[in-house]
N, C-alpha and C positions, 0 to 999 in steps of 0.2 A: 138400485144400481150401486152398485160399491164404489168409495170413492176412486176418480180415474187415477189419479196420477199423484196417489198420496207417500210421503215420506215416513209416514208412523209417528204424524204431529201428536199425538198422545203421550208418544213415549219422551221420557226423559233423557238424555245423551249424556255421556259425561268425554269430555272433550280432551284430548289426550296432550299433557303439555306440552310446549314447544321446545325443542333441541335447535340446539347450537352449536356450529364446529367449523373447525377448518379440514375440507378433504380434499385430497388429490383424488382428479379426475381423468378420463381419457380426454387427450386433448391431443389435435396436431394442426400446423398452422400450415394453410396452402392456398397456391394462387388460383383465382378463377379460372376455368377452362371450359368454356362452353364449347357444344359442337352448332354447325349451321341449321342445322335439322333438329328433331325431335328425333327417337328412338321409334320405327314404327313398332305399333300395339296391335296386334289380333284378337284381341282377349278383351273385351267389356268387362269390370266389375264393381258390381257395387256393395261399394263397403257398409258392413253393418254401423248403423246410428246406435248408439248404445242409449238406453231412457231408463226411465222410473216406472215401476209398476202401474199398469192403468192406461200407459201413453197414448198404446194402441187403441184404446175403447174411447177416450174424450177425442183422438184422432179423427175416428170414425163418427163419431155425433158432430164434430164441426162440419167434416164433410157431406154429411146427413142435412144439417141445416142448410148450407152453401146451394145444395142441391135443389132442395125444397126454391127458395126464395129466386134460383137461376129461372124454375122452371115455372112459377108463377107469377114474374114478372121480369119473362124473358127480353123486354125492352128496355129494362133499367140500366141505367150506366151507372156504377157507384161512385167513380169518381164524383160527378155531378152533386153531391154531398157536398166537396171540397171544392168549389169551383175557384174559392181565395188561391188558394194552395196551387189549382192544377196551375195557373196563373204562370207561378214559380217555373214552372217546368219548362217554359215556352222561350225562358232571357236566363243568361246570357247565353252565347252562343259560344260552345268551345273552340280555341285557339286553333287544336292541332287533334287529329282524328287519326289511330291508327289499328292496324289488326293486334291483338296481343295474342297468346296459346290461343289453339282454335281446343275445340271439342275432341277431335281426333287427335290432339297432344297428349292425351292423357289417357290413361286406359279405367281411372277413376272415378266411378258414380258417389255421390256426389262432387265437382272439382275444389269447391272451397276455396273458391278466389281470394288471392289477397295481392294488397297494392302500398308501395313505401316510394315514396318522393326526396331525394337528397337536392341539393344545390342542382346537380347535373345530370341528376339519371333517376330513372324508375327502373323500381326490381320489383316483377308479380313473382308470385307464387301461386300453384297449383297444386291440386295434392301429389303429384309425381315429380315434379319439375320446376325450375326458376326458370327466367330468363331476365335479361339485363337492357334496357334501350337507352337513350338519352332522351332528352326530353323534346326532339324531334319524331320521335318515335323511330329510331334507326338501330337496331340489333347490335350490342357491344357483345359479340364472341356470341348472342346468340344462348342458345337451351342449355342445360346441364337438368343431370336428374339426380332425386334427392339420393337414390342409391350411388350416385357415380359422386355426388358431392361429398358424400358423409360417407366414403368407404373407409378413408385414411382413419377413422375411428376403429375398424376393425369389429363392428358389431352387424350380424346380420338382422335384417329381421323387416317389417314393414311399416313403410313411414308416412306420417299421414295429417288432416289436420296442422296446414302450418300458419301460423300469424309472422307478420313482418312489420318492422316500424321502424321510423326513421328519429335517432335520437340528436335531436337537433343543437341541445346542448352541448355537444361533446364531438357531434359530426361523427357516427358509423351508423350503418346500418346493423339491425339486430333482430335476427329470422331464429323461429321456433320450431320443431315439430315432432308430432307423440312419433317412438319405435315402439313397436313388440314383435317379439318371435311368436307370430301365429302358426307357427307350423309344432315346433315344443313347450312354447310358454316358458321358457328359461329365460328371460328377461325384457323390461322393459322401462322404457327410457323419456327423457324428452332433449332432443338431442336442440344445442343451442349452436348457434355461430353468427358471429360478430365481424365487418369488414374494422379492416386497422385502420381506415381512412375513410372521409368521404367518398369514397371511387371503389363500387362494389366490385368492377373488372381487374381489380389487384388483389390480394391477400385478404383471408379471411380465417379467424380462431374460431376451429369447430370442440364442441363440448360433450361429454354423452352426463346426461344428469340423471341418476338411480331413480328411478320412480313404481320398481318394484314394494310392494307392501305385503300386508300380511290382512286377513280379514278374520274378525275375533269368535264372530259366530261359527263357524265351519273351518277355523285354522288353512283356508287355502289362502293364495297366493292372490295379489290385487294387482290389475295394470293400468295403466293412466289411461284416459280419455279425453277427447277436447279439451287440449291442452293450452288456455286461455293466457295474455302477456299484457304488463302493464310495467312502468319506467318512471323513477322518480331518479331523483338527483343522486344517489346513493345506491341504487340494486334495481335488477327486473325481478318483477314477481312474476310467477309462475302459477293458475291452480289447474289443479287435475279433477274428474270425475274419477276413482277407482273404482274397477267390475274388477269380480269374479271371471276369470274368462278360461277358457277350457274350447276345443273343437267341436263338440255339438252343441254348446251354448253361441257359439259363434254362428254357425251351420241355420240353427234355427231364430236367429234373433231373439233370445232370451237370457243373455249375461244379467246376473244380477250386479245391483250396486251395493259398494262396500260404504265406500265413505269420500268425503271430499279432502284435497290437502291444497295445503298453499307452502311453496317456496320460495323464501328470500335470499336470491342471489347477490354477493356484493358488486356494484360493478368496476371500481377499479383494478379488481384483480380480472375480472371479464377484459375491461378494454386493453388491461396491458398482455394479454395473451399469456398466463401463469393458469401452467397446471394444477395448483392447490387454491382452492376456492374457498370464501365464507360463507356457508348456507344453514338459513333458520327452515325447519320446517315444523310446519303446522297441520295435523294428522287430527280425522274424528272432527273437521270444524262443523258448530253449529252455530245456531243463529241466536241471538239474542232472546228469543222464544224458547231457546235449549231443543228444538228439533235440527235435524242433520241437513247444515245447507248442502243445495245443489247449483253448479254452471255458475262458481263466482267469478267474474269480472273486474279483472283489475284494473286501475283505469291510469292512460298515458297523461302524464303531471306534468302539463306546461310552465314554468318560473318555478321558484320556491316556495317549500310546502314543509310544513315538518313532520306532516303524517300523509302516509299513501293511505288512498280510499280505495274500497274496492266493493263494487255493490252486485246484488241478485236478487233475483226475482225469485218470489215465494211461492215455491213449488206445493201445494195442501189441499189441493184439489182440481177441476177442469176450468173456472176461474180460480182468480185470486185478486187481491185490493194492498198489497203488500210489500215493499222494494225493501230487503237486509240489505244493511250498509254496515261497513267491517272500516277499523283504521289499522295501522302499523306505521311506527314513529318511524323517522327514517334516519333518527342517531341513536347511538347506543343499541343494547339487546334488543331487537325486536321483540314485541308484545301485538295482542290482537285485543281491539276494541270492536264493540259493534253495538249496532241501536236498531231500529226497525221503523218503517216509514210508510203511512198509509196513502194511498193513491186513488186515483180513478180506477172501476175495477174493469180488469184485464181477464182473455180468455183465450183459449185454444185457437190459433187461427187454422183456416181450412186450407186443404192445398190451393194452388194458383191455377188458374183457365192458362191455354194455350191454343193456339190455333189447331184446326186438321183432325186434332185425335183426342179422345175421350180419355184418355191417361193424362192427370194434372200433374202439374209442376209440386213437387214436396215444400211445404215451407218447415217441416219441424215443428218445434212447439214454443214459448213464450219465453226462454231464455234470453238472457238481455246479450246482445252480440259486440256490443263495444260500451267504451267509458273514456272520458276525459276530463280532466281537472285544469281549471284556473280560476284566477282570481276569487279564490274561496267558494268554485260550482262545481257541480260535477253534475255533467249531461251522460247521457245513455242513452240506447236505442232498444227495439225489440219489434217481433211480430205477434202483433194481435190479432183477432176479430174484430169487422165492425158490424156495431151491434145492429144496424138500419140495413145493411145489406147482406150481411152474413158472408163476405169477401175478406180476403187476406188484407189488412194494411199495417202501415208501418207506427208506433208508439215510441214516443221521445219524453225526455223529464231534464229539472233542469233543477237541480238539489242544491240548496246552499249549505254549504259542506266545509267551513273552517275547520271544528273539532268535535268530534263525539263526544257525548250522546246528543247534542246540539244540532239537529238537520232539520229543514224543514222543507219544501216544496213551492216552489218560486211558479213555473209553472211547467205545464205539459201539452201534450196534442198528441193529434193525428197528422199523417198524411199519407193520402191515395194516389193512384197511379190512372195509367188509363181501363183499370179496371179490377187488380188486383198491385199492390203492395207488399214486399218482403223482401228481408236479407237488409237489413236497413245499418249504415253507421253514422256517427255524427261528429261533428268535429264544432271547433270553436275557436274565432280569435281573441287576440289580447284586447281589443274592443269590445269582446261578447257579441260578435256576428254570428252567427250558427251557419251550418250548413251542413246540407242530410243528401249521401245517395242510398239509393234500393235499387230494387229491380224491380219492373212493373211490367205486365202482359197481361192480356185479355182473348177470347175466344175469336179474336180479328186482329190482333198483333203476339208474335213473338217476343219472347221475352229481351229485355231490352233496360239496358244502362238510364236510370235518371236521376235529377239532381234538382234540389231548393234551398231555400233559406229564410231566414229572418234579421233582420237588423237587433240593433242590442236594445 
């Protein structure tokens, strides 16, 4: 079997240096404007996931095992593994309970939830659409979609993939998401916008950031993909996946990949609303191994730090035992450091059980889905396998990360669900509290929001 989901670790990279500039961008500042409703959708689609050569075949053997191990010990509860853990799940009991986007809001397979917390309000994101509440859960102005949001940019095209986070230092919210002209391929973007205040139901400085490239093998053209966000005191970073992309590569799920890049946005020219921006980019990054990272992770910098960390999971086959970790100072010229980190080893997780139907819940594959830094750690998340049940669960790390090439591995885990685990993020206080949601479902429950922790 050929390796699944290899990068061409053989091969040698040579890493393209990092640029530096100040550029004027599209930019226009405008007040929120939701309507009460969502936009009805007729139309189901789902978006192509863009992967690495192989994806599909170590996909198919997780699901091959999953299957095997369901159907030979069709009594096992996996959770039951974790019973410390499931513990967790049971206390405390949430404050306030309310509906966010339902499913029928969106007309997007997969939706790609995301969630940001200010002083006064939560803003989700979905891949079509925002919406705004307070923290009663009561609609401020309600839906907006990301084409009605981001028109005053004046770029068509389809928006997708969005991260949001709340920069609590500075107080605005700061929402991310990949464009591309799927329909000509003449451009593509990661459009940014920033509220001017803590209060996302006022003003908001929208961005369109160039994320068109070039690919050196075949001289076409490269478009971002999962388009990942991380916040230090100084700039958001941004990185991209670039494919080759074209309409029958899209049509049939087979865009090749080009290369990974990372962008260093300044943010005082972001939060003041100025259309000439300082941005570092880093094109061709690879990993400390010198093969081409994939799905790097930048991670949100809580207090002061002098270097942003940004970490990945090492893509070189259907497991791996491997986390790159990358630095970038956060004064002067940005530079990229990186070292590499051996782990417990990590595998393909299988899709997820659900009730009623024989079609599983997608988890993707083993890219790490969030990061955050304090007090000299940097935690992350990801979906595994576990190796006793052959079930989706969710994998955490918890890296002592002052300065490269200096990391080491403090500790790690699991945690399961009521039967399958995935979509996992993890957060952390200035105490070192932790706390992890996912999504967990099993072939007698519906997929379903839950939450745990650890003390420090």
């Amino acid at each position: 079997m050929r390796n699944p989901v290899s990068l061409g670790a053989a091969q040698i990279e040579q890493e393209a240096p990092a640029s530096q500039e100040t550029r004027a961008v599209p930019m226009v500042a405008e007040r929120w404007a939701g309507t009460p409703t969502p936009p009805p959708w007729s139309i189901r689609k789902a978006r192509p996931i863009f992967q690495l050569p192989g994806f599909k075949e170590a996909k198919e053997r997780a699901n091959r095992l999953s299957r095997q191990f369901r159907q030979t010990h069709p009594s096992s509860v996996p959770a039951a593994n974790h019973a410390d853990e499931i513990e967790g799940l049971l206390a405390p009991s949430p404050a306030v309970t309310f509906d966010g986007p339902s499913e029928s809001d969106t007309p997007f397979i997969p939706p790609d939830p995301q969630i940001a917390a200010g002083p006064a309000h939560l803003v989700v994101a979905v891949n079509s659409l925002l919406a705004i509440y307070d923290k009663a859960g009561k609609k401020q102005g309600s839906f907006q979609t990301f084409a009605d949001f981001f028109a005053g940019l004046g770029i068509a095209g389809e928006i997708f993939d969005p991260r949001i986070i709340y920069d609590r230092s500075d107080g605005h919210f700061i929402l991310t998401a990949g464009e591309v002209d799927g329909t000509n391929f003449t451009n593509g973007n990661v459009f940014v916008a920033v509220s001017r205040t803590s209060d996302p139901t006022g003003v908001w400085y929208k961005y369109a950031i160039d994320f068109m490239g070039r690919d050196r093998s075949n001289a076409a053209n490269t478009f971002p993909d999962f388009p990942t966000l991380g916040l230090s005191s100084s700039a958001i970073y941004i990185s991209t996946g670039q494919f080759v992309l074209n309409s029958s590569c899209v049509q049939d799920d087979s865009c090749a990949f080009s290369d990974t890049w990372i962008k260093v946005i300044g943010l005082p020219e972001l939060l003041s609303g100025s259309s000439s921006l300082n941005v570092a980019t880093f094109t061709r990054v690879i990993t400390a191994s010198r093969i081409p990272a994939f799905a790097i992770e930048p991670a949100v910098t809580y207090g002061a730090a002098s270097d942003e960390f940004l970490v990945a999971a090492r893509f070189s086959g259907p497991a791996s035992k491997t986390l790159d970790v990358f630095s970038i100072n956060t004064s002067g010229a940005p530079a990229l450091s990186k070292t590499s980190l051996d782990v417990s080893p990590y595998s393909m997780p299988p899709d997820a059980a659900q009730p009623n139907v024989d079609t599983p819940i997608a988890t993707n594959d083993f890219r790490l889905l969030n990061a955050v830094w304090s007090n000299n750690t940097l935690w992350c998340a990801q979906n595994v396998a576990d190796t006793e049940s052959s079930s989706a669960i969710a994998g955490w790390y918890e890296i002592a990360a002052a300065s490269l090439p200096s990391v080491s591995l403090l500790q790690s885990g699991t945690v399961s669900g009521v039967g399958d685990a995935y979509f996992p993020a993890i957060s952390v206080d200035s105490s070192g509290n932790a706390e992890i949601v996912f999504t967990t479902s099993s072939s007698t429950q519906f997929a379903s929001a839950a939450y745990t922790g650890r003390g420090s």
